[in-house]
N, C-alpha and C positions, 0 to 999 in steps of 0.2 A: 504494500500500500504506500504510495505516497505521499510526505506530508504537508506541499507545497504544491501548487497549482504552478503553470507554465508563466502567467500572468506576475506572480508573485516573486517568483526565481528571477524571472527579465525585469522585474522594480528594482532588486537587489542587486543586480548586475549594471543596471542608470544608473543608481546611487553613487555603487562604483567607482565607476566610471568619472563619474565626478570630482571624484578625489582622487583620479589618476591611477586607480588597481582595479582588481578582479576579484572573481569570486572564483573559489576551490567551492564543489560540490561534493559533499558526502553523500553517494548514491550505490545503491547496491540492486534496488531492483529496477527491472528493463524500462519498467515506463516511467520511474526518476529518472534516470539518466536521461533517458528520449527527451524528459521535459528540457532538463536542467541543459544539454547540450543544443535543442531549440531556443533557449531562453538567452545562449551567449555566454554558458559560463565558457571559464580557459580551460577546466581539470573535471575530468571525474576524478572523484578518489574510492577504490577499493575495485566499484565495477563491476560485483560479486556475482548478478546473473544478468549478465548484457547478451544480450541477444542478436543475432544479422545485423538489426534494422539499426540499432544502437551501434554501433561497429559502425555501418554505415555513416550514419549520421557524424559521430567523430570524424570519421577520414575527410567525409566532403566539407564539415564546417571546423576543420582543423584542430580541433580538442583535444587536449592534454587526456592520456591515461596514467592514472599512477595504482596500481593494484598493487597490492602483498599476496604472491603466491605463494608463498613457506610458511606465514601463518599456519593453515590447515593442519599440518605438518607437526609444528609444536604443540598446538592445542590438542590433537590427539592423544599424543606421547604425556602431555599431563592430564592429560583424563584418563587416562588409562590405567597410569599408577597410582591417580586419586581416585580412581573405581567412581567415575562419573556414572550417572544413568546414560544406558545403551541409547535411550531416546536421543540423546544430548553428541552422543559422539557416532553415533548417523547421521544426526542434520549437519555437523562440521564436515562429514567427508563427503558427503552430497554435496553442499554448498563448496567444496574445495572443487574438486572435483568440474564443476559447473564452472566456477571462475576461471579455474586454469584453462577450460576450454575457449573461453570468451576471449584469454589474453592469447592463446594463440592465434584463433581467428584475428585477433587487433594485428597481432604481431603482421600475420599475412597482409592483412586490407592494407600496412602501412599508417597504421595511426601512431602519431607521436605518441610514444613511453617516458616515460619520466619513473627513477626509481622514488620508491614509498617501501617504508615496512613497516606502518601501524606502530613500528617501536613502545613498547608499553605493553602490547601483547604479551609480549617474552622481555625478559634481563635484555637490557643496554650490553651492549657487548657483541651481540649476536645479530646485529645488523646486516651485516655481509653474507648469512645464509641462503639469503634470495638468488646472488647473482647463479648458482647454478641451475636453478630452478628456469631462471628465467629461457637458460640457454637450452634449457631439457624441452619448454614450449616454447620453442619456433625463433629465438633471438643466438648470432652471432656470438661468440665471446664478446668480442671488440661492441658491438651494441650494446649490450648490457655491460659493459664500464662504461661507454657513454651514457647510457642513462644514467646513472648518476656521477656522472659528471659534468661535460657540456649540456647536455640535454637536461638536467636538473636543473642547472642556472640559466638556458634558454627560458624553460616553465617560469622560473620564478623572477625572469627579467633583469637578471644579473648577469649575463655573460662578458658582460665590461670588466668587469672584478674576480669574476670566481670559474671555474670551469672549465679554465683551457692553461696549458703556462704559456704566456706572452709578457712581454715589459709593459711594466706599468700595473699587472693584476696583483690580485694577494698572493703569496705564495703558501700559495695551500695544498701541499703534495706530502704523500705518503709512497713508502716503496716496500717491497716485499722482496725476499726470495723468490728464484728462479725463475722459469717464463711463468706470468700471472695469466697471461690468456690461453696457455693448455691447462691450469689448473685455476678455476677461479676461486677454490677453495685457500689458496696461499692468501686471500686476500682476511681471511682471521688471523695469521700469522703478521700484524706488520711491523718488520725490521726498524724504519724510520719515519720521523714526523718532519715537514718544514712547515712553520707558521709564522708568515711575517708580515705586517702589512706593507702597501707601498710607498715608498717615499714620499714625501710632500714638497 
């Protein structure tokens, strides 16, 4: 069910706009999203049972997807050895199951990705378990480090500062062992931090 009409989502989105930003939508089922990406948002965020016509609608009217496909993933594993009800850890692997399909369809159609991991789901720390996930439906290594990197600072209209190394941006680089894009697992492992801002 959705909680906003299409009318109300595209008020929020003027308003916006007014003040020079966007709206991120929290949308998970087909006809939120349908609204919210008629309405002009920039993002869905999660995406959870997006459908063809949703998929569509992104690609033609350019909309950000940022889904967590690894969530499912964790939330099973802790229900499982907190002995959730059966009911509880069905609807998580159906509803997994359903998104990861939608994010490969997306991945196909070419809708822009942007990484997202709900972080708070699971411990801080565990951020990085997405990127194989991502590559498992239907994304490149190399695309899925860009999504969160370039493509995360494109979304969120930072690519002047953040997201790529050029002179002039932050220096916001991490490095790991060995090749990172045969294993995008090394990327829990990281060797080194740079954080610097830029000169003035």
């Amino acid at each position: 069910m959705s909680e906003f009409t299409e009318e109300q989502i595209r008020a929020a989105v003027e308003q916006a706009a007014e003040y020079g930003t966007f709206v991120a939508a929290h949308a998970h089922g087909a006809e939120g999203i349908k609204r919210a990406v008629r309405a002009g948002v920039r993002s869905i965020e999660h995406g959870s049972l997006t459908d063809d016509e949703a998929v569509a609608l992104m690609k033609q009217r350019g909309t950000w997807l940022v889904a967590d496909i690894w969530n499912g993933d964790y939330t099973d594993s802790v229900g499982r050895a907190e002995r959730w009800p059966p009911d509880i850890l069905r609807k998580n692997a159906e509803t997994t199951e359903v998104q990861r399909e939608g994010f490969r369809k997306a991945v196909a159609a070419g809708v822009k990705i942007a990484y997202g991991t709900d972080s708070g789901i699971y411990p801080h720390g565990l951020n990085t378990m997405q990127l194989p996930y991502m590559v498992k439906y239907g994304m490149t290594p190399m695309q899925a480090v860009r999504s969160a990197t370039l493509s995360a600072a494109q979304l969120m209209e930072w690519q002047d500062s953040v997201g790529s190394i050029a002179p002039g941006k932050y220096a916001d680089i991490i490095a790991v062992e060995g090749n990172a894009l045969a294993d995008l697992r090394s990327f829990r492992k990281v060797a080194f931090v740079m954080r610097r801002l830029p000169s003035s």
